[in-house]
TIGUDREN-553049 format. One record per atom (N, C-alpha, C): atom name; residue in one letter; residue number from 0; x, y, z. Coordinates in steps of 0.1 Angstrom, whole numbers, plus 5000, padded with zeros to 4 digits. Example, Ala and Ser with C-alpha at 12.3 -4.5 7.8 and 13.67 -1.06 7.14 Angstrom:
<rec N,A,0,<5132,4943,5078>> <rec CA,A,0,<5123,4955,5078>> <rec C,A,0,<5132,4967,5078>> <rec N,S,1,<5128,4978,5071>> <rec CA,S,1,<5137,4989,5071>> <rec C,S,1,<5129,5000,5079>> 
This chain:
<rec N,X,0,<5411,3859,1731>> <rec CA,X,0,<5399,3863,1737>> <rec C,X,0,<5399,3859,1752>> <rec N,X,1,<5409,3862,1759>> <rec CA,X,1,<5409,3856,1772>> <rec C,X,1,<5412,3869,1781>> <rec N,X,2,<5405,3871,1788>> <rec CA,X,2,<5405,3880,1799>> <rec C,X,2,<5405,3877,1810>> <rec N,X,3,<5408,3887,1820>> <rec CA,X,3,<5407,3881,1837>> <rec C,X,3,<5397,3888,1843>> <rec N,X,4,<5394,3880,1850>> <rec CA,X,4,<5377,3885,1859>> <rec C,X,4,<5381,3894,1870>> <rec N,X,5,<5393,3895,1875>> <rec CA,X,5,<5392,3902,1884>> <rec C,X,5,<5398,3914,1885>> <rec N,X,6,<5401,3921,1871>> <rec CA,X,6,<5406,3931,1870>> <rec C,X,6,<5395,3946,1872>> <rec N,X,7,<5381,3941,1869>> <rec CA,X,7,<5377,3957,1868>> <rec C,X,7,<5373,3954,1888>> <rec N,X,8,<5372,3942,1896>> <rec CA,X,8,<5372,3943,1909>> <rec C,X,8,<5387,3955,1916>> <rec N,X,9,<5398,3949,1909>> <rec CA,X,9,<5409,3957,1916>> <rec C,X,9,<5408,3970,1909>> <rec N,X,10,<5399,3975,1897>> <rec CA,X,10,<5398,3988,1897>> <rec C,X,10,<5393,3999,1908>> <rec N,X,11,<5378,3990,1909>> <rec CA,X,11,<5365,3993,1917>> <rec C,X,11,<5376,3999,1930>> <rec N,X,12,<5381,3988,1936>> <rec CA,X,12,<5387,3989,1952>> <rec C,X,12,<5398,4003,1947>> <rec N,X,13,<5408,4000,1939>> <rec CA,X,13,<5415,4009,1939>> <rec C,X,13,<5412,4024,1936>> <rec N,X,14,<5400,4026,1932>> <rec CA,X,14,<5393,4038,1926>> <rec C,X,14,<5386,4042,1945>> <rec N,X,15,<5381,4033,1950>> <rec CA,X,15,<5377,4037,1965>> <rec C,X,15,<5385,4037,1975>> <rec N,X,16,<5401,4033,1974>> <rec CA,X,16,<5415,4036,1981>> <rec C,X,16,<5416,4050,1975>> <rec N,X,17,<5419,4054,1966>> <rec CA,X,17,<5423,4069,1962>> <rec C,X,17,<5416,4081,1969>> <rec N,X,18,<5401,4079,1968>> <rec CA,X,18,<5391,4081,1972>> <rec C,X,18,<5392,4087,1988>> <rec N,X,19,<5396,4076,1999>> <rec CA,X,19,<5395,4076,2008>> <rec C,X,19,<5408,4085,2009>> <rec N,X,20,<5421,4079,2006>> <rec CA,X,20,<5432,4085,2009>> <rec C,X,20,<5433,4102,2007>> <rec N,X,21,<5428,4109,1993>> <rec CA,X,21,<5426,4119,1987>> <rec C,X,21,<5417,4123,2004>> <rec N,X,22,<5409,4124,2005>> <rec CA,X,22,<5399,4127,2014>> <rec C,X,22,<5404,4128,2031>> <rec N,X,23,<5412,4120,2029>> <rec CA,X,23,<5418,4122,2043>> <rec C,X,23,<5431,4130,2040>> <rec N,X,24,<5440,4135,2032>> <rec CA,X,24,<5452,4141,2032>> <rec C,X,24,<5442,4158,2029>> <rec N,X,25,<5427,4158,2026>> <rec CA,X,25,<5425,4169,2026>> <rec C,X,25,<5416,4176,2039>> <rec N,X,26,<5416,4165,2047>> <rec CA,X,26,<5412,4167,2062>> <rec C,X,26,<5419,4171,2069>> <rec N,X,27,<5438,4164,2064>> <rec CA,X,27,<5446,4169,2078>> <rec C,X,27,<5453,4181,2066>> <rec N,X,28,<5451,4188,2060>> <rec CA,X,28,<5457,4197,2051>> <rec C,X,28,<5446,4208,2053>> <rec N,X,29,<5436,4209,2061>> <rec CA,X,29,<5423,4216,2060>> <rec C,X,29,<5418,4223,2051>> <rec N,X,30,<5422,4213,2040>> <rec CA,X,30,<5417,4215,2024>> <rec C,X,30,<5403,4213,2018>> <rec N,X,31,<5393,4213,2031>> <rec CA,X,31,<5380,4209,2023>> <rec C,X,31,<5371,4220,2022>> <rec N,X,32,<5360,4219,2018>> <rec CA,X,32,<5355,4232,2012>> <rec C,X,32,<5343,4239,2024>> <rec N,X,33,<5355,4252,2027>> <rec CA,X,33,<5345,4263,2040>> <rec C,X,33,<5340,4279,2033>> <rec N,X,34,<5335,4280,2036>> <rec CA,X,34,<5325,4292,2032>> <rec C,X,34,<5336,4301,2044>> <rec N,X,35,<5345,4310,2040>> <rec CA,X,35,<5353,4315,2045>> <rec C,X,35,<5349,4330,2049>> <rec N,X,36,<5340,4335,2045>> <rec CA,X,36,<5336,4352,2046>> <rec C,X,36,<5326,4346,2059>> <rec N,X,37,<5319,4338,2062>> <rec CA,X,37,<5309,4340,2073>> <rec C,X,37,<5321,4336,2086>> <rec N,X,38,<5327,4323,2086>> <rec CA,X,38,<5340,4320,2092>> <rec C,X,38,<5346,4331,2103>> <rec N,X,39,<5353,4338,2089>> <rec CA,X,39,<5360,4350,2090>> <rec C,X,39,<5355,4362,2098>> <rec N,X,40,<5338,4364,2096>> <rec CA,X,40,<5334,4377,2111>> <rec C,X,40,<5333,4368,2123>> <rec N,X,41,<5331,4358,2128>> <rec CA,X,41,<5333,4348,2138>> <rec C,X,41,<5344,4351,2147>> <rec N,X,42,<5341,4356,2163>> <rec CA,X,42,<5352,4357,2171>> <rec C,X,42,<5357,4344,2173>> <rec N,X,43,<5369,4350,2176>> <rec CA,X,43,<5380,4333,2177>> <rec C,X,43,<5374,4326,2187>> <rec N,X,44,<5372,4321,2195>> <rec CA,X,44,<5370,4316,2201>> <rec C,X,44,<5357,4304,2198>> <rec N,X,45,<5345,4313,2192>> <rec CA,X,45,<5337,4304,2183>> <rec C,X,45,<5342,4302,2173>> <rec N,X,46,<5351,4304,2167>> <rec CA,X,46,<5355,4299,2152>> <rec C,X,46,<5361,4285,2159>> <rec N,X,47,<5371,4282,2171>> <rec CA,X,47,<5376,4272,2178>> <rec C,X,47,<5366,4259,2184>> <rec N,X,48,<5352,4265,2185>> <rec CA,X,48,<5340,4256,2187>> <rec C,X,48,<5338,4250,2174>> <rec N,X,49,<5334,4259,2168>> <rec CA,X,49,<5322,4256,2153>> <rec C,X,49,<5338,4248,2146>> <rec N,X,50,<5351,4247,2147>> <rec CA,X,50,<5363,4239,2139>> <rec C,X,50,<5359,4223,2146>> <rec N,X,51,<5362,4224,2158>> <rec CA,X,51,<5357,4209,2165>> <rec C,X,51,<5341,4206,2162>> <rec N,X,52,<5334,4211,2161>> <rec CA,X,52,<5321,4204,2161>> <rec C,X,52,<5321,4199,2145>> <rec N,X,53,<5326,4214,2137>> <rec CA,X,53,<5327,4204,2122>> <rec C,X,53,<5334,4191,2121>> <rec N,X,54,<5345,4193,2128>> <rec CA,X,54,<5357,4181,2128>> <rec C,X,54,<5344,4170,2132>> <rec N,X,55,<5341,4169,2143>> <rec CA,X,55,<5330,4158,2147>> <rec C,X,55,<5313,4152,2141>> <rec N,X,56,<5313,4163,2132>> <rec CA,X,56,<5307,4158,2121>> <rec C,X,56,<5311,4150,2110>> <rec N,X,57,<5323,4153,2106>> <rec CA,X,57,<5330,4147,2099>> <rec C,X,57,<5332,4132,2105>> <rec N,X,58,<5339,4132,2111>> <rec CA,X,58,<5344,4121,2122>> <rec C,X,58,<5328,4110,2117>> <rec N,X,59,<5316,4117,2124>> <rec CA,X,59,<5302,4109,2119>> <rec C,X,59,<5303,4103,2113>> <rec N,X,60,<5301,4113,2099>> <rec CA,X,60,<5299,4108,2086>> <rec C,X,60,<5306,4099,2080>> <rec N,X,61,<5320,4102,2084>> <rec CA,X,61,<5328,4088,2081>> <rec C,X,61,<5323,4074,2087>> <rec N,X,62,<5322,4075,2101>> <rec CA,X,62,<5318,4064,2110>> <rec C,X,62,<5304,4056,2100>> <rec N,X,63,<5297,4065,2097>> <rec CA,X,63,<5281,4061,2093>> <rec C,X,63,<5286,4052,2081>> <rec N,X,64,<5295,4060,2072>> <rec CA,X,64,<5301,4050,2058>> <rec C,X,64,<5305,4038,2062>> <rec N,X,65,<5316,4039,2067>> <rec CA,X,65,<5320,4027,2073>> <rec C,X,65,<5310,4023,2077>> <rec N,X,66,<5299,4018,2086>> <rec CA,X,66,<5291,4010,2093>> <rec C,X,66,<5281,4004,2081>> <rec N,X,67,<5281,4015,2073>> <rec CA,X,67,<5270,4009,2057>> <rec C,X,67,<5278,4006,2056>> <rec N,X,68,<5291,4005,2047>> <rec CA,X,68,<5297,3997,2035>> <rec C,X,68,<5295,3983,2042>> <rec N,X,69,<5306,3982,2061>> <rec CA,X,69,<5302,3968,2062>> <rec C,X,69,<5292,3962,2060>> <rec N,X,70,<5281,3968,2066>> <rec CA,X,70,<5267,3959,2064>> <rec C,X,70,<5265,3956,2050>> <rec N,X,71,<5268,3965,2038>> <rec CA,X,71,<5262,3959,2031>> <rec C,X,71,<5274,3951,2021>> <rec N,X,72,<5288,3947,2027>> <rec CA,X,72,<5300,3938,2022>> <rec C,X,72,<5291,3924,2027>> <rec N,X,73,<5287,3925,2041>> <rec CA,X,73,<5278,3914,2049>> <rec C,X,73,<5269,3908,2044>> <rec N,X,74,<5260,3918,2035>> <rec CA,X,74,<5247,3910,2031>> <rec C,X,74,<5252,3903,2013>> <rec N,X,75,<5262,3912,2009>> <rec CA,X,75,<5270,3907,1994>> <rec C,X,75,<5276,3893,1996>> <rec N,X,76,<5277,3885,2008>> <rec CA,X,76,<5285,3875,2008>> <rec C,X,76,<5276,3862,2010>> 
């Protein structure tokens, strides 16, 4: 009856490494999910806008996780 305490913690972490990594090999593979028929009548040049402005949303959203997770690793300690 002896277990270790810190095995379902290196699950936790390792399940939010996969996570992260999966997520970013589908960012530079531009494998995430676009509504491709509205895209697609889009002259190029706006399709070249609206690709960077999504990219920089993305960019955000990431930023904003990161900035929660720390804070709240900060207040767990």
């Amino acid at each position: 009856n002896f277990s270790l305490l810190w095995v379902a913690d290196v699950g936790y972490i390792s399940v939010a490494w996969m996570l992260s990594l999966g997520m970013s090999a589908a960012i530079y593979k531009k494998g995430h999910i676009t509504i491709e028929f509205i895209r697609d009548k889009l002259p190029k040049n706006v399709k070249k806008v609206l690709e960077i402005v999504l990219t920089l949303i993305i960019i955000a959203f990431f930023i904003s996780l990161i900035f929660s997770g720390w804070k709240t690793a900060i207040m767990k300690m």
